[in-house]
N, C-alpha and C positions, 0 to 999 in steps of 0.2 A: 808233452807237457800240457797243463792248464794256460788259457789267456783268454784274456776278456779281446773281442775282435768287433768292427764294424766294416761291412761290407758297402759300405753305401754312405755319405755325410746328411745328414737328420738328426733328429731329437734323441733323448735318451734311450729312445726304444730299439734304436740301433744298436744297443751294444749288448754285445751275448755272450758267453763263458761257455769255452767248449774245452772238453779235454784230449783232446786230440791230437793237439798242433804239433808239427814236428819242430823241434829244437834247434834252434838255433844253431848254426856253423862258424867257427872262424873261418873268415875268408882271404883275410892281409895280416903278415908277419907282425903287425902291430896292434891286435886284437887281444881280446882277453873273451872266455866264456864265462858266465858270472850268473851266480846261481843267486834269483832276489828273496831278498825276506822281509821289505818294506819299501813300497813306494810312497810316491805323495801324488796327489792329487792337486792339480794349479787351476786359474781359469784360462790357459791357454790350451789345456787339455778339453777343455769346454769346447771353446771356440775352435781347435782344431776336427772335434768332432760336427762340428754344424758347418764346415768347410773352410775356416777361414784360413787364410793364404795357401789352397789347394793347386792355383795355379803355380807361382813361384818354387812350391816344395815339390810339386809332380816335376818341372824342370832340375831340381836339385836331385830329385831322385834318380832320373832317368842317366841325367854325367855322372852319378857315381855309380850307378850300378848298368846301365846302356839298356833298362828296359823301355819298352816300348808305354806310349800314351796310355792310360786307364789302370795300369797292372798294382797301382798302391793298395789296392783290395785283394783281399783280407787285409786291415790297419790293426797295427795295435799301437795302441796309444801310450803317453806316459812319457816324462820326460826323466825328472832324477829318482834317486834309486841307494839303499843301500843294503850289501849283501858279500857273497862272499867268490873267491877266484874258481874255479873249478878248471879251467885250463886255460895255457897263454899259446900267445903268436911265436914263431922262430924269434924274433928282433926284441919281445918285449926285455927289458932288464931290469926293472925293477919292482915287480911284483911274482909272487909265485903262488902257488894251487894253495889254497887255506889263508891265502890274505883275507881279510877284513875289510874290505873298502867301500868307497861314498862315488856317487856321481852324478853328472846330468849330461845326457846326449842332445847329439844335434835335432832338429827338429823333424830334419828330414829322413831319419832313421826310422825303424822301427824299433817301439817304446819298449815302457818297463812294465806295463801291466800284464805283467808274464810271469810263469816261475823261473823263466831262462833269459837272458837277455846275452846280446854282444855290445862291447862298449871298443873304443879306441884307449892306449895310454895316455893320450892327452885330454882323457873326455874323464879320468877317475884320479880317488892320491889314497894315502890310507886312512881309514875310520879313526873317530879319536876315538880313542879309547873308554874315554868318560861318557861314552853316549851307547845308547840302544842301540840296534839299525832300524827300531823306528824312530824314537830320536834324531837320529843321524836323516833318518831319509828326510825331513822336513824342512834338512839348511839347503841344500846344492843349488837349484835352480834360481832359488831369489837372491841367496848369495853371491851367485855367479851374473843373475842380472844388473842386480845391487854393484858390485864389481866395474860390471862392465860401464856403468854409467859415472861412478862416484872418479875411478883408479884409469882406469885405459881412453874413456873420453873424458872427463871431467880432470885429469889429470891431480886427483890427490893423492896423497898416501899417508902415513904414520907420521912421515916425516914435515909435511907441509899443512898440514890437518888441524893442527895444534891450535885452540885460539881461534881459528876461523869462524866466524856469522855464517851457519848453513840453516837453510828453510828445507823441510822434507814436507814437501804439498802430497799427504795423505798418508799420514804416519801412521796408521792403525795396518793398512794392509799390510800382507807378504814382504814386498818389495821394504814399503816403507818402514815396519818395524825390524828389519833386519838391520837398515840404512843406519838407523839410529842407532842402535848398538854397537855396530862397526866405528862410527864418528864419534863416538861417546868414547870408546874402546882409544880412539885416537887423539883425543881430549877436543873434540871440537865442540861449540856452542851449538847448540841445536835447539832450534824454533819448530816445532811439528803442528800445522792441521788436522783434524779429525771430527769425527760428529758424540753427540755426548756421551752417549752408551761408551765411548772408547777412550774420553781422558781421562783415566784414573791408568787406564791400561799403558795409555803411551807415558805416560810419566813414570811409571813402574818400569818403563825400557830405559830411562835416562834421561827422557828431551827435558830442556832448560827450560823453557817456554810452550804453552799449548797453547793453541788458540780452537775453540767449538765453532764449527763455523754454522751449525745449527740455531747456534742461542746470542752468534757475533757475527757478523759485520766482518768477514775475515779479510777483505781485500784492505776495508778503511784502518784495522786493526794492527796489521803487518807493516802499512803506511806509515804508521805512526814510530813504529820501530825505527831503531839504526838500519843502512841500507846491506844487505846481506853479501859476501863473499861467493855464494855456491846458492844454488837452488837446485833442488832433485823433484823435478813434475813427475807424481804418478798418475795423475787425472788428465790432463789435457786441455782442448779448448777454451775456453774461457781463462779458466784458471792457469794454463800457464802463460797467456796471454798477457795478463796484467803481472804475473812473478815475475816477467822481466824487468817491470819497472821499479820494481823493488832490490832489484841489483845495487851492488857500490858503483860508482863511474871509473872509478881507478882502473887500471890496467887487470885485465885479466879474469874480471870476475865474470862467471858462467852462469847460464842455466842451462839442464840437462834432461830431458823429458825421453821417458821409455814410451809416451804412445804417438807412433811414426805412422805415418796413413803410408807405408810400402805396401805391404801385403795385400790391405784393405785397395790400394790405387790397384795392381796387379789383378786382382778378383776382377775388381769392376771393367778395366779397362783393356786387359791385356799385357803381354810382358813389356812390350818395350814402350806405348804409349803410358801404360801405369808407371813405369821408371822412369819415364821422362819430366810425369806429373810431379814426381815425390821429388823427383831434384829440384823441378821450378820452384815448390812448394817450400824445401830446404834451403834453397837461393835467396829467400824473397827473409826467412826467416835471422838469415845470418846477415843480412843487409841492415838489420836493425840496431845492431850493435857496432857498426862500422864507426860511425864517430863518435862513442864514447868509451870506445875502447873495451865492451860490453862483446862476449858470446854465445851463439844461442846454437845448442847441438844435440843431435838425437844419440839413441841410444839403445844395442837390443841385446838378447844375452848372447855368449857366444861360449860355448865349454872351455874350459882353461884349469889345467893341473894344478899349474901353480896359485892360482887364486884359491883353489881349493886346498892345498897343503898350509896357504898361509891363515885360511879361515880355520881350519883345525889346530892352528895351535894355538889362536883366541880362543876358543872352544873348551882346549884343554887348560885356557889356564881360566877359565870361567867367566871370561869379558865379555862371551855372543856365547846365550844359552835357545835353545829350541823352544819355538812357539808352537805350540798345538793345540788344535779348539778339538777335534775329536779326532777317533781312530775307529776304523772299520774294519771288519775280514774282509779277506778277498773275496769270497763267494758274494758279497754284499756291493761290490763297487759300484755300482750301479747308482746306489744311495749316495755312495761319496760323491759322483757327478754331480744328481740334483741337489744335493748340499752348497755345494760351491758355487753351482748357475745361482742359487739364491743373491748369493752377493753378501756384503758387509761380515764377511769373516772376520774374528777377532784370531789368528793364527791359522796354523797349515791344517789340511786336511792330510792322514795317513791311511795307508791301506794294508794291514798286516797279512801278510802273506803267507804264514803260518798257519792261517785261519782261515 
């Protein structure tokens, strides 16, 4: 098969297109072979190409598969995906060869910038039908971060969503313009961040509230607000430093930040003294909301079926539609990289793989 590969963590120049690569295998009864015809392009795929959490993931790789130190080379990158079955595990049950399906693998896998991939059953669900498979490949991974942050830590859903004050601290991105449409979708109040070029954009997602934090005062701004129910940090430092103060005091209200210094502590410091950092670091964080009955908690993606079965049927009934700022061939992906390391994406990058 075709796949974009880097032998080495560095700049874009590392990453080559060869057609050669041998095809991927199922190797556990719970596998699917899954032939791609659209990825997406994240900026984690950035950063996992210039090394980041190489140590932690070379650990993860070696207990799943028992290789030895160095052997993640040849990588192929790429995280969600959608495409089609071409063949299954003994165990799987509920997909078969000519399904339709959407996904996003673990990180520690090897990706989708391929024309072949292996995925798990717990890592796909089926395509909705109302979408492209480039359309399609553009929801998974933000959805499934999105998910993991709002539903499995944040503890919301349909049902408790209703009505709520949620702050989404950088609405315009991936993560964030996904967030909003799911909490829109769930009738909640939505107060969104972003820089000007993008509120016309975020408000055409739903948020109730924008705030420009270019041409405003976002911190005094948000102040001034009632105190919020949920907050979803996609930026970090600073900013979500002060979004905890902008919490309700009542029982329960959270904030939930996707950027975790794990990976980043792990690079720098090692496995177990980087893990030891991030938990002091997550100690010191949740101490903060001890007496006001305030919580502060991290957040990363983690694959999940059923998040993805329930995100396809908002999909299908047209309450979370795909964001896409452009689309590339595959013989191009290269571009889609340095497009994305830019920064301030208004939507997902795709790579059609047809092409």
């Amino acid at each position: 098969m075709e796949a974009w590969l880097i032998h080495q963590y560095g700049g874009n120049n590392e990453l080559a297109l060869y057609d050669k690569v041998r095809t991927p295998t199922i190797k556990s009864p719970n596998e699917l072979l899954i032939k791609v015809y659209a990825a997406s392009v994240n900026p984690i795929d950035v950063k996992m190409r210039s090394g980041y959490g190489k140590k932690l993931l070379k650990l993860l790789r070696m207990q799943q598969t028992g290789l030895n130190p160095g052997s993640e080379f040849p990588l192929i990158l790429g995280r969600d995906f959608s495409g089609v079955v071409v063949e299954t595990g003994q165990a799987v049950k509920n997909f078969k060869p000519g399904d339709e399906i959407w996904g996003a693998l673990g990180a520690h896998k090897q990706g989708t910038h391929a024309q072949f991939t292996v995925a798990s059953e717990n890592e796909i669900s089926k395509k909705p039908e109302n979408l492209t498979h480039i359309e399609a490949a553009s929801i998974p991974y933000v959805a499934l971060t999105s998910w993991a942050a709002l539903c499995s830590v944040g503890e919301l859903s349909e049902k408790n969503a209703r009505r709520k004050r949620i702050l989404v601290q950088g609405g315009s991105g991936g993560i964030g313009s996904f967030s909003i449409q799911l909490l829109k979708a769930w009738d909640a109040h939505v107060t969104a961040t972003c820089s000007t070029d993008a509120v016309e954009f975020v408000k055409n997602l739903g948020a109730d509230v924008v705030i420009d934090y270019k041409t405003q005062n976002a911190r005094k701004e948000l102040s001034r607000l009632k105190p919020y129910d949920f907050v979803l940090d996609t930026v970090g430092g600073q900013v979500a430093d002060y979004s905890f103060d902008l919490l309700a005091t009542w029982k329960n209200a959270k904030l939930v930040t996707i950027i975790t210094p794990l990976l980043k502590n792990a690079d720098t410091f090692g496995y177990v003294p980087g893990l030891a950092k991030s938990a002091f670091s997550l100690g010191s964080n949740l101490l903060k909301g001890v007496t006001g009955g305030r919580h502060y908690r991290w957040a990363i993606f983690v694959p999940n079926s059923y998040a993805l079965s329930k995100v396809g049927h908002l999909v299908q009934r047209t309450e979370i539609r795909p964001v896409i700022e452009q689309v590339y061939p595959f013989k191009e992906l290269s571009e889609a990289y340095a497009n994305v390391e830019k920064g301030h994406n208004r939507g997902k990058t795709v790579v059609d793989m047809s092409t």
